[in-house]
TIRO-2110 file (N, C-alpha, C; in Angstrom, 1 decimal):
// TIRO-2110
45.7, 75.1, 88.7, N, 1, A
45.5, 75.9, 87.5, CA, 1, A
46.2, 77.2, 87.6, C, 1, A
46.8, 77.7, 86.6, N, 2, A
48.1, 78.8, 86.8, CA, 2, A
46.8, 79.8, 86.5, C, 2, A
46.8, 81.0, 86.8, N, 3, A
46.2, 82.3, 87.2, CA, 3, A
46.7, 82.9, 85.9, C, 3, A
45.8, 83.8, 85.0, N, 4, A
46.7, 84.4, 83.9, CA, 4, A
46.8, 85.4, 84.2, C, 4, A
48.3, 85.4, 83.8, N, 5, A
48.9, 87.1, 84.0, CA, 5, A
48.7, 87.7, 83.7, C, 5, A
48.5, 89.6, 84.2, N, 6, A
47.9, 90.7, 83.2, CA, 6, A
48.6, 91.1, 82.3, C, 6, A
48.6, 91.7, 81.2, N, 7, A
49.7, 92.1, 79.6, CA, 7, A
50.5, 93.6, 80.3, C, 7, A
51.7, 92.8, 80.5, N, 8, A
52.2, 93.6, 81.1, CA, 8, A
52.4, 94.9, 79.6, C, 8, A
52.8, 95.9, 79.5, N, 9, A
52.9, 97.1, 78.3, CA, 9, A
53.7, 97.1, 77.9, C, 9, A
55.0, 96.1, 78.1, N, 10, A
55.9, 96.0, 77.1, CA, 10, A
56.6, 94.6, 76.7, C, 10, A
56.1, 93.6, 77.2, N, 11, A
55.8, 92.4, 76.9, CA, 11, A
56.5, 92.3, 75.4, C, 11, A
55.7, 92.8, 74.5, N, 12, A
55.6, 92.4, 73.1, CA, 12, A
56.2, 94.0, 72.4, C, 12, A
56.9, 94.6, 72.7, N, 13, A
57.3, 95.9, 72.4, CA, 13, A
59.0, 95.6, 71.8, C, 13, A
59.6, 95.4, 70.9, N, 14, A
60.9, 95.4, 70.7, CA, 14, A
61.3, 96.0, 69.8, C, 14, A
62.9, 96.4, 70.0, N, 15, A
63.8, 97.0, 69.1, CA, 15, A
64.1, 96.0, 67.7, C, 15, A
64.2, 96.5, 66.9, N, 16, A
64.8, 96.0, 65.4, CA, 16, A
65.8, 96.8, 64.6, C, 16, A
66.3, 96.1, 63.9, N, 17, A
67.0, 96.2, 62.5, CA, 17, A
67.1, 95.8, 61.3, C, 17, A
67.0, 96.4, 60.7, N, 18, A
67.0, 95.8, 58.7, CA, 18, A
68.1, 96.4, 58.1, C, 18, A
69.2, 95.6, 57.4, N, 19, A
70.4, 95.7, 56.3, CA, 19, A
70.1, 95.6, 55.1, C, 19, A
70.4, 96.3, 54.6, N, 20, A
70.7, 96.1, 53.1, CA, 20, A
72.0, 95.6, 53.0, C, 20, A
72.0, 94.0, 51.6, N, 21, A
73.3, 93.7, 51.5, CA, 21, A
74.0, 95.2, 51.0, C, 21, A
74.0, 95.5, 50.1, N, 22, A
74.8, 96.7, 49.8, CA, 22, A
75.2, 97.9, 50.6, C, 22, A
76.1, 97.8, 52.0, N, 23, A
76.2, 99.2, 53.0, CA, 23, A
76.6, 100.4, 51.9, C, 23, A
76.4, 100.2, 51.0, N, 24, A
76.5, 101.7, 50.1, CA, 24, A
75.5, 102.0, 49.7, C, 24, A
74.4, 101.5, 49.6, N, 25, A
73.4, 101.9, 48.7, CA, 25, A
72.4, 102.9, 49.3, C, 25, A
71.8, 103.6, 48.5, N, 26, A
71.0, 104.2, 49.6, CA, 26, A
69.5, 104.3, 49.0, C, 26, A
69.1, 103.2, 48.4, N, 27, A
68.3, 102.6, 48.0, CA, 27, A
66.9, 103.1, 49.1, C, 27, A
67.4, 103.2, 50.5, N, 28, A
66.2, 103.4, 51.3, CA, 28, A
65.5, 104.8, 51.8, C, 28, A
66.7, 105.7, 51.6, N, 29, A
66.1, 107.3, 51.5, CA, 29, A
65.8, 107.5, 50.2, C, 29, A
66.2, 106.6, 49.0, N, 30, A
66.1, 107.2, 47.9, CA, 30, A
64.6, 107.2, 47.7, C, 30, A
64.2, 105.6, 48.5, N, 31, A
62.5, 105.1, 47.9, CA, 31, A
61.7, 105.6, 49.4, C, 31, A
62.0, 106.2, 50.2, N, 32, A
61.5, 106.4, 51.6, CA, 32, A
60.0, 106.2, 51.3, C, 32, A
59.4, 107.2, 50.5, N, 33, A
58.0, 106.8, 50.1, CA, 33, A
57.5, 105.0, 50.1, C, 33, A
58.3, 104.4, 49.2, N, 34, A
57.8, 103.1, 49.0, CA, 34, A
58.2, 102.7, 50.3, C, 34, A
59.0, 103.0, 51.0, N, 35, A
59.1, 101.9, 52.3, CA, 35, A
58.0, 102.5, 53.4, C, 35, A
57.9, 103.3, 53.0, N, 36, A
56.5, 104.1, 54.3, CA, 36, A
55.2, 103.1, 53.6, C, 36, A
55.1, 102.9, 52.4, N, 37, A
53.6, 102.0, 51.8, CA, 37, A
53.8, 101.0, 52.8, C, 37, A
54.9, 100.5, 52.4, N, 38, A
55.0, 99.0, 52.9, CA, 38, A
54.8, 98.6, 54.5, C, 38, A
55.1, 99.5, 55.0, N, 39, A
54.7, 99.5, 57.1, CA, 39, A
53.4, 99.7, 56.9, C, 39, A
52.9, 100.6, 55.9, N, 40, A
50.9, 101.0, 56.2, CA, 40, A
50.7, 99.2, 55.5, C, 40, A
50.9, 98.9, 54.6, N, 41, A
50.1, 98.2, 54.1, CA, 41, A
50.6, 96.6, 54.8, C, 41, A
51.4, 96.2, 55.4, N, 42, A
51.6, 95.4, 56.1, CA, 42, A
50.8, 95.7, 57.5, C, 42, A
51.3, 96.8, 58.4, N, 43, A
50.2, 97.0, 59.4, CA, 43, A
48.8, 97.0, 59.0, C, 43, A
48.1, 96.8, 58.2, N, 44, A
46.8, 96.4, 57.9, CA, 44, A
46.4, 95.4, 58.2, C, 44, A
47.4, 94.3, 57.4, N, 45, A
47.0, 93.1, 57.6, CA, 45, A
47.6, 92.2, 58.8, C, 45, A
48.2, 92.8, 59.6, N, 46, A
49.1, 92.1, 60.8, CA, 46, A
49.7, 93.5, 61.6, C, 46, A
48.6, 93.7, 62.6, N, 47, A
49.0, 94.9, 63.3, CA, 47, A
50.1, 95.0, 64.1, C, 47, A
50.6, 96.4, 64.2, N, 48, A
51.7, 96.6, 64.9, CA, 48, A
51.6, 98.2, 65.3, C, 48, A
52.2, 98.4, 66.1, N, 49, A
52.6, 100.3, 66.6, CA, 49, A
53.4, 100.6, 66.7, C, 49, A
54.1, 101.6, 65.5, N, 50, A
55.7, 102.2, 65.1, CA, 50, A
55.8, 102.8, 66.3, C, 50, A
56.6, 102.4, 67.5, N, 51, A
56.8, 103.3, 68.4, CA, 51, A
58.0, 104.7, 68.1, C, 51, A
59.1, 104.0, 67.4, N, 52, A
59.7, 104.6, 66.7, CA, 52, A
60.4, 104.2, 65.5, C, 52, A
61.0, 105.3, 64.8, N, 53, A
61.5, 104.1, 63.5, CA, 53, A
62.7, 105.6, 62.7, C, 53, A
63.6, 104.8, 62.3, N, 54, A
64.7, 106.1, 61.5, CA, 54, A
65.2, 104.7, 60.5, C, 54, A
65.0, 105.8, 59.3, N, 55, A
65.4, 105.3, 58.1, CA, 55, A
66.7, 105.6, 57.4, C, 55, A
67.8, 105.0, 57.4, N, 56, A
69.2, 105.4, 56.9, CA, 56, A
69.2, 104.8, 55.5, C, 56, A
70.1, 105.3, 54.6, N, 57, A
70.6, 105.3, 53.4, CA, 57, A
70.4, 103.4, 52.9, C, 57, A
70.8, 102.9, 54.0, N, 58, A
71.2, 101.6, 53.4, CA, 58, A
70.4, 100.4, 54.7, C, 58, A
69.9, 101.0, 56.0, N, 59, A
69.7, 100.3, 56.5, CA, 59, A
68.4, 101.1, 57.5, C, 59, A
67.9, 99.9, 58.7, N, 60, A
66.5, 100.9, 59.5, CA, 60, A
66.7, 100.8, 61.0, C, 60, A
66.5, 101.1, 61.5, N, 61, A
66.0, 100.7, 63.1, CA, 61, A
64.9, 100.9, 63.4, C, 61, A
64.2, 100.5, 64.6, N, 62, A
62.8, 101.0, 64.6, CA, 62, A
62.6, 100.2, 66.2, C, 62, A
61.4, 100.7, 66.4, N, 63, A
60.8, 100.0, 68.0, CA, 63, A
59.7, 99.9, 67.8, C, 63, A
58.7, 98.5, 68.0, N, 64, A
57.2, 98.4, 66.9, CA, 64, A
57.0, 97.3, 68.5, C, 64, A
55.3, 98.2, 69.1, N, 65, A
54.6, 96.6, 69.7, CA, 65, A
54.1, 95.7, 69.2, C, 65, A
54.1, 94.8, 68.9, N, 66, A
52.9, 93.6, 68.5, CA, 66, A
51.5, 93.4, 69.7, C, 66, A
50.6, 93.2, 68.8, N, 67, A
49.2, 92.9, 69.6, CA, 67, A
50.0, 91.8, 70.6, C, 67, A
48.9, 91.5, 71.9, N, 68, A
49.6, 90.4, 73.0, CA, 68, A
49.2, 89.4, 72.5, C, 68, A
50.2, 88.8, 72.9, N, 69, A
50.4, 87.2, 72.6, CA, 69, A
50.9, 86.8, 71.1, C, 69, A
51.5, 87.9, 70.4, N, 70, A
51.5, 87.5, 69.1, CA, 70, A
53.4, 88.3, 68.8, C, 70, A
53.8, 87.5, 68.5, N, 71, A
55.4, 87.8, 69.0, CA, 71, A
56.1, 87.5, 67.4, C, 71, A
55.5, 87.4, 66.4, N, 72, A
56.2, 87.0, 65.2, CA, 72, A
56.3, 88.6, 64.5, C, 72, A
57.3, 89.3, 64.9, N, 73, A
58.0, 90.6, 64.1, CA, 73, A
58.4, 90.3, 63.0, C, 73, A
59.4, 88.9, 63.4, N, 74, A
60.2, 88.3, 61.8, CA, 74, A
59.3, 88.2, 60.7, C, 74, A
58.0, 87.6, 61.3, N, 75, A
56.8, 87.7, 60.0, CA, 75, A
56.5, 88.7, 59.4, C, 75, A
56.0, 90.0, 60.1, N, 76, A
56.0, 90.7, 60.0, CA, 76, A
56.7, 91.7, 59.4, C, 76, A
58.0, 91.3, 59.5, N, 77, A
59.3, 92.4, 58.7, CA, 77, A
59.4, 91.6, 57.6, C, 77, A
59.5, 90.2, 57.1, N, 78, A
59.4, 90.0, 55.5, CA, 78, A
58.3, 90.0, 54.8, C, 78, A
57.2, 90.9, 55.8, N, 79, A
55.8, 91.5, 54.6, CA, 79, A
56.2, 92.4, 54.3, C, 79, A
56.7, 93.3, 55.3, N, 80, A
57.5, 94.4, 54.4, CA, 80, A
58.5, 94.9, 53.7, C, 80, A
59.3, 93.5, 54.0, N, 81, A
60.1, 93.6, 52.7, CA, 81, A
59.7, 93.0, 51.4, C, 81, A
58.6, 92.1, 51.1, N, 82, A
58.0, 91.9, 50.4, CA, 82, A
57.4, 92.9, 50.0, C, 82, A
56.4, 93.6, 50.4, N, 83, A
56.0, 94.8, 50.0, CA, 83, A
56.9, 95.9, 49.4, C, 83, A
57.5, 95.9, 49.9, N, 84, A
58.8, 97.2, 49.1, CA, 84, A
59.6, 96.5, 48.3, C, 84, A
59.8, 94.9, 48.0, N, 85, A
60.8, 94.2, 46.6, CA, 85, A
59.8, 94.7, 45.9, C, 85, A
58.2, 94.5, 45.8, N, 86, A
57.5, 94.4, 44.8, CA, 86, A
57.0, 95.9, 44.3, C, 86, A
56.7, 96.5, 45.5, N, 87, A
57.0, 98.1, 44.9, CA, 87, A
57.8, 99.1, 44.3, C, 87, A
59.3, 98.2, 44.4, N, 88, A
60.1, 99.1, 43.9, CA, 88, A
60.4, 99.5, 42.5, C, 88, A
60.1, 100.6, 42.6, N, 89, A
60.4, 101.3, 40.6, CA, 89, A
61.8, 100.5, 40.2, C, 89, A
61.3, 100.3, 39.3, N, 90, A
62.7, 99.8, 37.8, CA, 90, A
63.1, 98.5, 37.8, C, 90, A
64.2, 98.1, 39.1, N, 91, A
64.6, 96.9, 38.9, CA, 91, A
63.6, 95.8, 39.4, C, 91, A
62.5, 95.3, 38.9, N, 92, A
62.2, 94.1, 39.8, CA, 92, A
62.7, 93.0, 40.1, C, 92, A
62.3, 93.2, 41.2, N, 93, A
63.8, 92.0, 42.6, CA, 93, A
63.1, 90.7, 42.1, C, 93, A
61.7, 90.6, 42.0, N, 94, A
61.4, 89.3, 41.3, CA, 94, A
62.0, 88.4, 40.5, C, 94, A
62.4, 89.4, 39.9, N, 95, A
63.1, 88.4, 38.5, CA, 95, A
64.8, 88.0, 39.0, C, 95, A
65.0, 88.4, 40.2, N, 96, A
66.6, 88.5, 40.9, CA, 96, A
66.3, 86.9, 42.2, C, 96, A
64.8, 86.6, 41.9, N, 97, A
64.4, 85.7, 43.1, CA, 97, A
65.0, 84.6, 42.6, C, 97, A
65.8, 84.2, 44.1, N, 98, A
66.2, 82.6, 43.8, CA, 98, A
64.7, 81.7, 43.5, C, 98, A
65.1, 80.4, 43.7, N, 99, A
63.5, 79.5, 43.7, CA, 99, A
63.5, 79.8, 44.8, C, 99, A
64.3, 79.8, 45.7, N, 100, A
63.7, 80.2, 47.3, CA, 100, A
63.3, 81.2, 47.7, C, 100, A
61.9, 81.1, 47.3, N, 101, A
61.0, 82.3, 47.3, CA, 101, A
61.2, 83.3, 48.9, C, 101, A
61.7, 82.3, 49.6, N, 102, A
61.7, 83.5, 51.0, CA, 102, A
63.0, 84.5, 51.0, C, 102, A
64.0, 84.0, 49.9, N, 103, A
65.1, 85.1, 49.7, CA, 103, A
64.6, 86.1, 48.8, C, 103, A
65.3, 87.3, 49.7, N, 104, A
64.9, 88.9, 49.1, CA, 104, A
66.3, 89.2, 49.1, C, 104, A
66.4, 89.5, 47.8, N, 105, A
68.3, 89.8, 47.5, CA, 105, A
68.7, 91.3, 47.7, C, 105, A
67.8, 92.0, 47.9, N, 106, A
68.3, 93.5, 48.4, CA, 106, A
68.1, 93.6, 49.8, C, 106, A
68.3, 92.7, 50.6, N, 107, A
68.1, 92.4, 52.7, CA, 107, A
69.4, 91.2, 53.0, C, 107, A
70.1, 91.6, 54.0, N, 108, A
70.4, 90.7, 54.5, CA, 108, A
69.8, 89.6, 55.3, C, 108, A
70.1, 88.5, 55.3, N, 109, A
69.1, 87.4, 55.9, CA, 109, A
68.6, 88.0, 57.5, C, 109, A
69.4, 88.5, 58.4, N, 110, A
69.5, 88.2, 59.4, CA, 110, A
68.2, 89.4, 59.9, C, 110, A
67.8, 89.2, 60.9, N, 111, A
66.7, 90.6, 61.6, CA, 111, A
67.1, 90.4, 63.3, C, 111, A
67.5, 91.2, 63.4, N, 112, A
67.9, 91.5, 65.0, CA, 112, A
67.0, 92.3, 65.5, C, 112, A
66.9, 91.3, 66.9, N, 113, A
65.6, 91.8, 67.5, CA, 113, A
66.1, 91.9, 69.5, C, 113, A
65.7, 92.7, 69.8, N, 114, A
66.1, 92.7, 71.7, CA, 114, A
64.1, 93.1, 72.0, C, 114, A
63.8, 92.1, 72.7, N, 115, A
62.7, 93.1, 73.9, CA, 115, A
62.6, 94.1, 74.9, C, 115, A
62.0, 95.0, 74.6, N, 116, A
61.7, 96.2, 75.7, CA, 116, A
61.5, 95.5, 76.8, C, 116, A
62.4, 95.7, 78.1, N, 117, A
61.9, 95.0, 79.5, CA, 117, A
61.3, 96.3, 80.2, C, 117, A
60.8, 97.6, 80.2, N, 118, A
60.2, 98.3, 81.1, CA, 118, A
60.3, 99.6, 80.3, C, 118, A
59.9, 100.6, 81.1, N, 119, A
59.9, 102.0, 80.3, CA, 119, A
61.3, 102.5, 80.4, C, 119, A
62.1, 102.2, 81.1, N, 120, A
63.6, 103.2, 81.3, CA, 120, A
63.8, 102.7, 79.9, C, 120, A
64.0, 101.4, 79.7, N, 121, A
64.6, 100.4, 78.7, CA, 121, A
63.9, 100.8, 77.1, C, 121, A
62.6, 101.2, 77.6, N, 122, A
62.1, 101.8, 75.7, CA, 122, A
62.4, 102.7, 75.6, C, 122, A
62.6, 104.0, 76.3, N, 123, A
63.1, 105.7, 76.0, CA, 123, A
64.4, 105.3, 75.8, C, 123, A
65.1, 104.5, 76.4, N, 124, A
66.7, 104.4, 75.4, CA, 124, A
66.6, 104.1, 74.3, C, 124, A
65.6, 102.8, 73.8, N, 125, A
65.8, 102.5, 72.9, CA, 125, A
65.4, 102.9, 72.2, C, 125, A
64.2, 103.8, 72.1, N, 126, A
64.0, 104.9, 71.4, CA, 126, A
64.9, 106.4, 71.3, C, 126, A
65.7, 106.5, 72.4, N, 127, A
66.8, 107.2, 72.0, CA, 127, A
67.6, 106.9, 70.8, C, 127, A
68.1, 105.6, 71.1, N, 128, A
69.3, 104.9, 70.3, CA, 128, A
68.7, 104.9, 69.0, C, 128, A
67.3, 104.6, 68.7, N, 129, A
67.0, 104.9, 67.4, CA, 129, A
67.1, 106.1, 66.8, C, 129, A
66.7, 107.1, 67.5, N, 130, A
66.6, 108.3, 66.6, CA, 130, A
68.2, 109.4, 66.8, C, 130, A
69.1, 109.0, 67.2, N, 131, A
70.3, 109.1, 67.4, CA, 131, A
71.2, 108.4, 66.2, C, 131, A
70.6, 107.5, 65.8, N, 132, A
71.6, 106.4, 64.7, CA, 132, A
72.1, 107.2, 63.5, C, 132, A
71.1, 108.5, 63.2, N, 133, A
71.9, 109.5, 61.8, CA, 133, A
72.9, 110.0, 62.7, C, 133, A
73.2, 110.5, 63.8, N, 134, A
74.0, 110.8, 64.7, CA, 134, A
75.4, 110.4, 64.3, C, 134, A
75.3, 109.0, 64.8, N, 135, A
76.2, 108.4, 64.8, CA, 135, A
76.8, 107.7, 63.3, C, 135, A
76.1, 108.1, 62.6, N, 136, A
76.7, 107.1, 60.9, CA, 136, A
77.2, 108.4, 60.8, C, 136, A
77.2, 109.9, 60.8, N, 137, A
77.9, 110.9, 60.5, CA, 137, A
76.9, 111.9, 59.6, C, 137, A
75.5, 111.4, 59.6, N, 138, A
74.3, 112.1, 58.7, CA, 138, A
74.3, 113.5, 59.1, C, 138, A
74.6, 113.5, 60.0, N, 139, A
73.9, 115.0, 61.0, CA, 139, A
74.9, 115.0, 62.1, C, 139, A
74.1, 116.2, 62.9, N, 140, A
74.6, 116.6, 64.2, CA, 140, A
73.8, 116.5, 65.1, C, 140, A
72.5, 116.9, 64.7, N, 141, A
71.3, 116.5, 65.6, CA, 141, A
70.5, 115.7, 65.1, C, 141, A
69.7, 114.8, 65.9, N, 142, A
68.6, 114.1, 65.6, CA, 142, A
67.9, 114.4, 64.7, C, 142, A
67.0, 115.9, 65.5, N, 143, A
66.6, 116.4, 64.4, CA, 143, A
66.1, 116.7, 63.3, C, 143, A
67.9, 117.0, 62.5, N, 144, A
68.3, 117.1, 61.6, CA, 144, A
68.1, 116.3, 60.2, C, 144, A
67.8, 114.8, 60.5, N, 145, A
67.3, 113.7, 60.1, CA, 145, A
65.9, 113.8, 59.4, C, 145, A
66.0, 113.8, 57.7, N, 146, A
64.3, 113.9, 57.5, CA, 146, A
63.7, 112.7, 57.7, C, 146, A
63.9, 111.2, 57.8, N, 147, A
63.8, 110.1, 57.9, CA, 147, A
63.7, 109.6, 58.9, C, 147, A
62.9, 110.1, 59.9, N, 148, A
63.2, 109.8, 61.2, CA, 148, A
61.3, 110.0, 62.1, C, 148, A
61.5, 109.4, 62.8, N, 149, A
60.0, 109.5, 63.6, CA, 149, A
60.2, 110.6, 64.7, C, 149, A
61.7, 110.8, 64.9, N, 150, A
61.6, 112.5, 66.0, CA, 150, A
60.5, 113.2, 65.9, C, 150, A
60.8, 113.0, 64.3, N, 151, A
59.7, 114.7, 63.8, CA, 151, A
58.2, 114.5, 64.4, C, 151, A
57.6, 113.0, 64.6, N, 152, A
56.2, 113.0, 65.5, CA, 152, A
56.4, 113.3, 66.6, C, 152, A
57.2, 112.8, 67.5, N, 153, A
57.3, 113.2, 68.4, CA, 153, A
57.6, 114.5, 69.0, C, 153, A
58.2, 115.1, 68.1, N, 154, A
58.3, 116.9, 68.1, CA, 154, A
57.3, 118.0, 67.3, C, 154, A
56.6, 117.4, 66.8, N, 155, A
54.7, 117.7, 66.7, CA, 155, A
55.2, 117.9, 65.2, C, 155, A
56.1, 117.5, 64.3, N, 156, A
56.0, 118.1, 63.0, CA, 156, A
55.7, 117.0, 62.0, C, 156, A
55.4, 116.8, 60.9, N, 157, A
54.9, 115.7, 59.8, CA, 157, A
55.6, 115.4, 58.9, C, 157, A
57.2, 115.8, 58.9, N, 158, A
57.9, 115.4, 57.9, CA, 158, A
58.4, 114.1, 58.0, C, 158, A
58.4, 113.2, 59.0, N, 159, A
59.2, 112.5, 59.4, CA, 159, A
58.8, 111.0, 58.9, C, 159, A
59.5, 109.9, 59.4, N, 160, A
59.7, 108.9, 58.7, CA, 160, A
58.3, 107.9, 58.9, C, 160, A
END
């Protein structure tokens, strides 16, 4: 009989990403509020811990644990995009729904995902998150970024 192993702490800890088909739109600082509902109200019903998370114009990154043993993110990320199609003021995506109710026509299909293998490996990847306004040309500093989870981690409340 195999011995069960202890939950190691980052086991179930991974990096993500979410596109908008549209890389112009900026659909997602525009509604940042409605996408902040949609992580609370999805982590209600299928828990998770924003380790970190930065919200860009058209697209997201983020670093979220899942409870152990429970490894479905991808479920997870189309409650909240479900949650924010149906929240969103004006155009309802509803009526833009193919019959294939699992297509959401403001997301690309795809959700990329890497696992945290230890602590060196999450503080990068939590670097690399909150760096990404950096690098699209938003800012100079981190920071600088109102969309961003820095700001908890630098004791302030504005942040994403």
């Amino acid at each position: 009989m195999d011995t069960p192993r202890p939950y190691a702490p980052f086991e179930n800890t991974w990096h993500f990403s979410a596109y908008l088909r549209d890389p112009r739109s900026h659909l997602l600082v525009e509604h940042a509020e409605v996408l902040r509902r949609a992580f609370r109200i999805a982590r209600q019903t299928r828990p998770f811990i924003l380790q970190a998370i930065v919200v860009l114009p058209s697209e997201l990154h983020g670093v979220w644990t899942l409870p152990p043993g429970d490894d479905d993110g991808e479920g997870r990320w189309r409650q909240v995009q479900a949650v924010f199609d149906r929240q969103l003021p004006g155009q309802p995506p509803r009526a833009l729904l193919r019959r294939d109710r699992c297509a959401r026509p403001l997301w690309q299909a795809d959700f990329p995902q890497q696992r945290i293998v230890d602590a060196q490996d999450l503080q990068q990847q939590i670097a690399r998150v909150h760096h990404s306004p950096v690098l699209h040309g938003h800012v100079r500093e981190p920071s600088q970024w109102r969309y961003s989870s820095i700001h908890r981690r630098q004791g302030g409340r504005n942040g994403a």
